[in-house]
C-alpha positions in Angstrom: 0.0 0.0 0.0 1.9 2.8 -1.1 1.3 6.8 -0.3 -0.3 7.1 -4.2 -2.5 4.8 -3.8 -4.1 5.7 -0.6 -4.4 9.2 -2.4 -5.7 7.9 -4.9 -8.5 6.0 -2.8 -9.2 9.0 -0.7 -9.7 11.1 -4.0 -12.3 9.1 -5.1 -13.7 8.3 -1.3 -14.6 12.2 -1.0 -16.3 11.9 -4.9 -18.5 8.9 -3.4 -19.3 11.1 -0.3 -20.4 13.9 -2.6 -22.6 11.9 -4.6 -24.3 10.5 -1.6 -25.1 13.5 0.0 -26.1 14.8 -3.7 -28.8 12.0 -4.4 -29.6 11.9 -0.5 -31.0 15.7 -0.9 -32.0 15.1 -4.4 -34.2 12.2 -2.9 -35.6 13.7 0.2 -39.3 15.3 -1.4 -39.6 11.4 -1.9 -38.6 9.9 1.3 -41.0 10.4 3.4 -42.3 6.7 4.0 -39.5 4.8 2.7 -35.8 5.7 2.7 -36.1 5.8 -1.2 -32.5 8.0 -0.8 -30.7 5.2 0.7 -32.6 2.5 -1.3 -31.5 4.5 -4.4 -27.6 5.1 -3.0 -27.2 1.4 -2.1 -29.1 0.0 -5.8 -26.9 2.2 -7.6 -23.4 1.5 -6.0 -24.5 -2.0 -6.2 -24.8 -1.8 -10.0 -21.6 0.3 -10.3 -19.4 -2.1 -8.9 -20.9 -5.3 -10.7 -21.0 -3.2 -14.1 -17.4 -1.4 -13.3 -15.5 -4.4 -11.2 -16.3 -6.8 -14.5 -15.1 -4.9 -17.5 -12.1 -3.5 -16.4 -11.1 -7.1 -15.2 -7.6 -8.0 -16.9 -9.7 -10.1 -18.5 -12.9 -8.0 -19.2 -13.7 -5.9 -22.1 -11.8 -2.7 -20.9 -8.8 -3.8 -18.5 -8.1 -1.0 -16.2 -4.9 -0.1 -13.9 -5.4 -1.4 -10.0 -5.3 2.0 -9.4 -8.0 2.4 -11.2 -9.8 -0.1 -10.0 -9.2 1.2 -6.2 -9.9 4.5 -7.4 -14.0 3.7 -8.6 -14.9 0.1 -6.5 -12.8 1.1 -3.2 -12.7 5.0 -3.5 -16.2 6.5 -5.2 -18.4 2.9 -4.4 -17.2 3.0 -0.6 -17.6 6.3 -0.2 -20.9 6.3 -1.8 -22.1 2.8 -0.3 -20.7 -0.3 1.4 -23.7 -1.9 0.4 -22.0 -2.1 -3.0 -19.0 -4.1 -1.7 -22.1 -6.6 0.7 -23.3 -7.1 -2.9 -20.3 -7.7 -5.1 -18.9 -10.3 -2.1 -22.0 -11.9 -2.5 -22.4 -12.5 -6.1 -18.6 -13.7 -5.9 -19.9 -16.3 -3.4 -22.8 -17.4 -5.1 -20.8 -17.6 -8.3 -18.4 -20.3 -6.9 -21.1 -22.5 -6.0 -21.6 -21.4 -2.1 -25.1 -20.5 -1.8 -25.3 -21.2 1.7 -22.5 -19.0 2.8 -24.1 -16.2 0.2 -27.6 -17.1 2.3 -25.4 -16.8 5.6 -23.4 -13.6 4.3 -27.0 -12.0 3.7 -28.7 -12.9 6.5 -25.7 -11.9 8.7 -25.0 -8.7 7.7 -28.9 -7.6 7.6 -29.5 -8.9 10.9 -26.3 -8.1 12.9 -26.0 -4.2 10.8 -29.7 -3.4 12.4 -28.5 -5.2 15.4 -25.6 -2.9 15.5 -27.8 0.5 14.6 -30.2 -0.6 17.6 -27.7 -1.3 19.9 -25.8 2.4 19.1 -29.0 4.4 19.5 -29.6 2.3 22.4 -26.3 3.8 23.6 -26.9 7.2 22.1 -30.2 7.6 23.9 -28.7 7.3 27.4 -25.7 9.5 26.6 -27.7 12.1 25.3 -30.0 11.9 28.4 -33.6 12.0 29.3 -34.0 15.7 27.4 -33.3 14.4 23.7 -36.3 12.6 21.7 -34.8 9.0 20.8 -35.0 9.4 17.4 -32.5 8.7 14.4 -32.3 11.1 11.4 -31.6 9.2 8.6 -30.8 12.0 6.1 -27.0 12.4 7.8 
């Protein structure tokens, strides 16, 4: 991991950022009673990295530099969603022939991520004290 390429993967980290917070505001006359911003950010991504991580394969139709690669599927995808990365592990696992560890990967992350988001607003709540409403604002 050199100096450039963590450059390089911070560059496109703060474009992903952008674009999140761009199709999160974009999104928000629309949100009201689903997240249709997040839904939107995570579909997205998701399709990014599948249609981006498989033509620039050495082997794919449009090779691309590892830097390059960093730059788009770790940089702009992580910044803009993780979900992308859940999705693209995923696929890889189901491709090789494990569908129960795909099933397992899926069922995992979904339960222990809103596991995890309970459990810090749980936390959150009783650091902020009995004066703040427990309530999470998902347009951060």
């Amino acid at each position: 991991m050199s100096f450039y390429t963590c450059l390089v993967v911070m560059a496109g980290g703060a474009l992903g950022t952008l674009g999140r917070y761009a199709v999160s505001v974009a999104a928000a006359p629309i949100s009201r009673d689903l997240p249709w911003g997040t839904i939107i950010i995570n579909v997205t991504g998701s399709f990014l990295i599948g249609l981006f991580g498989t033509l620039t394969l050495a082997t794919g139709r449009f090779p691309a530099s590892e830097n390059l690669r960093l730059f788009v599927m770790i940089g702009i995808c992580g910044g803009y969603t993780t979900f992308s990365s859940f999705s693209l592990q995923t696929l890889d696992l189901m491709r090789n022939g494990a569908a129960l560890r795909a099933g397992i990967n899926i069922a995992a992350s979904v339960a222990l991520c809103v596991a995890a988001v309970a459990f810090g607003h749980v936390i959150a709540t009783y650091l902020n004290g009995p004066a703040a409403p427990p309530a999470i604002d998902d347009k951060a």
